[in-house]
C-alpha positions as CSV (number, residue, x, y, z in Angstrom):
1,X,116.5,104.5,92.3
2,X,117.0,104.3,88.5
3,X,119.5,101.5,89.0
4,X,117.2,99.8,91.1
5,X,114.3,99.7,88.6
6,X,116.9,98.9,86.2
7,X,118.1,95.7,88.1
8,X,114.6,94.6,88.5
9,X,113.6,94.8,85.0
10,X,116.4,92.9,83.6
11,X,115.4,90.5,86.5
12,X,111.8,90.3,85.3
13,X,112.9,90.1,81.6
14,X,114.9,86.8,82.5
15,X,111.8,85.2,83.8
16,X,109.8,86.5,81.2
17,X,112.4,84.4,78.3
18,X,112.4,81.4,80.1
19,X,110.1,78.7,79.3
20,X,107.4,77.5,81.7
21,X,107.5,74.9,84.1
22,X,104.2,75.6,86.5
23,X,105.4,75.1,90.1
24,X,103.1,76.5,92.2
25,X,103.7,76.5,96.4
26,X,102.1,77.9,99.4
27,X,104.3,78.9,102.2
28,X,102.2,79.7,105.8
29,X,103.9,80.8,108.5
30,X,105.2,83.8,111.1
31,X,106.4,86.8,109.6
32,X,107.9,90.1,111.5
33,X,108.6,93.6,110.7
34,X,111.1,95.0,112.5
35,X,111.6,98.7,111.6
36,X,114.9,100.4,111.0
37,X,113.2,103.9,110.8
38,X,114.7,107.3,111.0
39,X,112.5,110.9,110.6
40,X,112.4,114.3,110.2
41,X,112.3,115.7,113.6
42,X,108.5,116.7,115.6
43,X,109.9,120.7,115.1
44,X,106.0,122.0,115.9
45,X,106.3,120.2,119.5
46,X,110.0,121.1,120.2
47,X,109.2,124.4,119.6
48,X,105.8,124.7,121.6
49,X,106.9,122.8,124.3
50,X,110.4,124.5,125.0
51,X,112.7,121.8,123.4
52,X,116.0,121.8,121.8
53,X,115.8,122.1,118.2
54,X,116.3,118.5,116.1
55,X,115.6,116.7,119.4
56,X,113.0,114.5,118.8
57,X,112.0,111.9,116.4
58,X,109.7,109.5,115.8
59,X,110.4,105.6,116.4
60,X,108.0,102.3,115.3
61,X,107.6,99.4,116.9
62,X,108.2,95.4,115.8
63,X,105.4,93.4,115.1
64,X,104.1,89.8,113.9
65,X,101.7,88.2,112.1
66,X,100.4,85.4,109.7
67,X,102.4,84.9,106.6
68,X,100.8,84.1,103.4
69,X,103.5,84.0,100.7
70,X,102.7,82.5,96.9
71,X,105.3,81.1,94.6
72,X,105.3,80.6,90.9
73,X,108.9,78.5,89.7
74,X,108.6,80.0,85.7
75,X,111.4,77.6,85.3
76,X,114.6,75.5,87.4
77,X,116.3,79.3,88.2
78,X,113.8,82.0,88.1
79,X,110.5,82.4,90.0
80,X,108.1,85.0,91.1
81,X,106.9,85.7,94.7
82,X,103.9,87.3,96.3
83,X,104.6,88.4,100.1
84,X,101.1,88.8,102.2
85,X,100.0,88.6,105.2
86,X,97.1,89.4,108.4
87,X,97.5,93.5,108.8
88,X,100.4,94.4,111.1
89,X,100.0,96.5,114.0
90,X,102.5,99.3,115.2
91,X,103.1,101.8,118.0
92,X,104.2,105.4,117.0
93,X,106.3,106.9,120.0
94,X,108.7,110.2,120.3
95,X,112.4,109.2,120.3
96,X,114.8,111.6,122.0
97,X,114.3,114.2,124.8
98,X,112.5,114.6,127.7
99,X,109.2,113.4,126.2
100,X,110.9,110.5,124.9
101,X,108.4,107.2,124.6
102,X,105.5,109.4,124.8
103,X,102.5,107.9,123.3
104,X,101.6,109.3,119.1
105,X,99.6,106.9,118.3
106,X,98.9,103.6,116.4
107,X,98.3,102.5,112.6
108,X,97.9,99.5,110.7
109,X,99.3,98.7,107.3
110,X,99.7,95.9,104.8
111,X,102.7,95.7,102.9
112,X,102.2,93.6,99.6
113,X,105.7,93.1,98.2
114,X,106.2,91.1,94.5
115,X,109.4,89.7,94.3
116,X,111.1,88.2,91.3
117,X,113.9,85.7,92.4
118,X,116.5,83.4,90.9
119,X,117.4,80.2,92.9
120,X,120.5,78.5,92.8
121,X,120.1,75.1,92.8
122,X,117.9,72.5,91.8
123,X,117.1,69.1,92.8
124,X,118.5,69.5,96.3
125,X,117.1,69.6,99.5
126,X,118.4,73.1,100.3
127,X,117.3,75.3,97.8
128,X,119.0,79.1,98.7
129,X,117.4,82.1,96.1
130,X,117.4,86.0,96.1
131,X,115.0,88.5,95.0
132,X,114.3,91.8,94.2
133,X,110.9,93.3,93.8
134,X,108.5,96.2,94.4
135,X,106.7,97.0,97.7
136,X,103.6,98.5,98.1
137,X,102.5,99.7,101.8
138,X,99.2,101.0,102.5
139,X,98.3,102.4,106.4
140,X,94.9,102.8,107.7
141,X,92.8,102.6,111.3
142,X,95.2,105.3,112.6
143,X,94.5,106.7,116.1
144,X,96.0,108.9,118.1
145,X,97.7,108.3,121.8
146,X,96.2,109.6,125.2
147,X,99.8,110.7,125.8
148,X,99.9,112.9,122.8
149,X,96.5,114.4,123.5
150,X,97.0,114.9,127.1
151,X,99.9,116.6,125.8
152,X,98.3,119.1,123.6
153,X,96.1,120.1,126.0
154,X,98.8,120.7,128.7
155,X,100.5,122.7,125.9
156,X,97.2,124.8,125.2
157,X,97.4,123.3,121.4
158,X,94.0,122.1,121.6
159,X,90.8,121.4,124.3
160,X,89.3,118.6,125.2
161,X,86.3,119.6,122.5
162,X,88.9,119.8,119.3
163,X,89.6,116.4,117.2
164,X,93.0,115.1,117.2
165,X,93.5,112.7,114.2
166,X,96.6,111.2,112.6
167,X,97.2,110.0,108.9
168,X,99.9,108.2,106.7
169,X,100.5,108.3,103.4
170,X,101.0,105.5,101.5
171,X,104.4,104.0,99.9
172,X,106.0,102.5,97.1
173,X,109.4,101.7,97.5
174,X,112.2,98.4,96.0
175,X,112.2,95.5,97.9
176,X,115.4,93.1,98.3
177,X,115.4,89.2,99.7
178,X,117.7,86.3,100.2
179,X,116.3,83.0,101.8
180,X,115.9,79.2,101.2
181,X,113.4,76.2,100.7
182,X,114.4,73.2,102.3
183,X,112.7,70.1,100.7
184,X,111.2,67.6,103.9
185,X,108.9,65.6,101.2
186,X,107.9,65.7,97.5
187,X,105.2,68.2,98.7
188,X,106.5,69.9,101.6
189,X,109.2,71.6,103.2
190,X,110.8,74.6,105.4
191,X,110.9,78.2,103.9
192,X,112.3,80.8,105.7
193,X,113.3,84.4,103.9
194,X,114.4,87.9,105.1
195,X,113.5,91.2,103.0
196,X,114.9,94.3,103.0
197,X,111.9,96.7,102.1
198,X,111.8,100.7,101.3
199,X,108.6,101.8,103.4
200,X,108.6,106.2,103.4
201,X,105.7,107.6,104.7
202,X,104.3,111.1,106.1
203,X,102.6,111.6,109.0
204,X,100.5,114.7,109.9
205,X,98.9,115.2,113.0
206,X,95.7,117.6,112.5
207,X,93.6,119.6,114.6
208,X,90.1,119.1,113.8
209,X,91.1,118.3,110.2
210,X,94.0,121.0,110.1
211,X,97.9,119.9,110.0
212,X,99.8,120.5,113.0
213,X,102.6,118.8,112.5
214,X,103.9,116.8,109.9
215,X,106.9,114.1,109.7
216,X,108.4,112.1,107.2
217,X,109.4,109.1,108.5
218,X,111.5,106.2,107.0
219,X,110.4,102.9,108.2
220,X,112.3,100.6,106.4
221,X,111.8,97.5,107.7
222,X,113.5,94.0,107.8
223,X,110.9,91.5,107.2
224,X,111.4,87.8,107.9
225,X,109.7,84.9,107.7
226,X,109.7,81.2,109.1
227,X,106.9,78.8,107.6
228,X,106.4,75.6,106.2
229,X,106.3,75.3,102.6
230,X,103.4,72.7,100.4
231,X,103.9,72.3,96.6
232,X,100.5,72.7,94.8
């Protein structure tokens, strides 16, 4: 992690030394998450429902939205980036065993990700860069699934009178990117990027307001993006 932070503030020191040239573009488009997540195993559940121990985990689903992405060209190599977009929407399901694909529950989250990036070329029509930057993920209209509900009553966890809630914490994590502008006018173009992105985040399932089970789950997502690009 140290080296990380390391590589991104020699990045952002570059751009900081270099003199201005005020490029501003919009790029609007579709963007997808696609988690690559791995977690600490549902050990509560595997235990109250008779499962082998280390059986279980939990798994995310892919999902796409509106883009929104700002860029700021400091100068003919470096730039800065601001990755946004409409709030995406994810399924939380058990991987592994004989509940697997049952139904936790859903969240939303926004991931606002600032990248700094150096671009190769100038003056051309294809235009490749890279970046590295700093995610920030925040989660929020979490509800849980029928299937996990029907579940804990079946189990004699809880009754149909208790409330079953889930949270997520929220993340910061380093955020890597290649990608490339392609020039179709003075004023517009093609910009199309893929990010690597850090996302960690603990969720606790709680019985009216008590933890029953808690997870840490790595989502790590690739992100890309496919829009069209217009010079401000």
């Amino acid at each position: 992690m140290k080296t990380k932070l390391s590589i991104l503030a020699l990045a952002l020191s570059s751009f900081l030394a270099a003199p201005a040239m005020a490029d501003f573009s919009v790029n609007i488009g579709a963007i997808s998450v696609m988690p690559d997540e791995s977690s600490s195993n549902l050990n509560v559940i595997e235990s109250v429902a008779g499962l082998p121990a280390g059986s279980t985990g939990v798994g995310v689903s892919n999902n796409t939205q509106l883009g929104l992405t700002f860029d700021y060209r400091y100068n003919e190599n470096f730039g800065l980036q601001l990755i946004a977009a409409t709030p995406f929407s994810h399924d939380l399901k058990v991987k592994g065993s004989a509940i697997d694909g049952l139904n936790i529950g859903k969240t939303k989250h926004l991931p606002p990700t600032l990248m700094a990036q150096y671009h190769f070329t100038q003056h051309a029509l294809f235009q490749p860069f890279v970046g590295i930057g700093v995610n920030y993920t925040t989660f929020f209209d979490e509800q849980v699934g029928s299937d996990l509900e029907g579940a804990l009553i079946a189990l004699d966890v809880t009754t149909a009178s208790d409330n079953v809630s889930l949270s997520l914490s929220e993340s910061w994590g380093i955020a890597v990117q290649a990608g490339f502008n392609y020039q179709l006018s003075e004023r517009m173009g093609i910009h199309f990027m893929v990010s690597k992105m850090a996302i960690d985040t603990t969720g606790k399932v709680k019985v009216n307001g008590t933890t029953v089970q808690s997870v840490n789950v790595d989502i790590d997502p690739v992100v890309a993006m496919l829009g069209f690009r217009w010079k401000i």
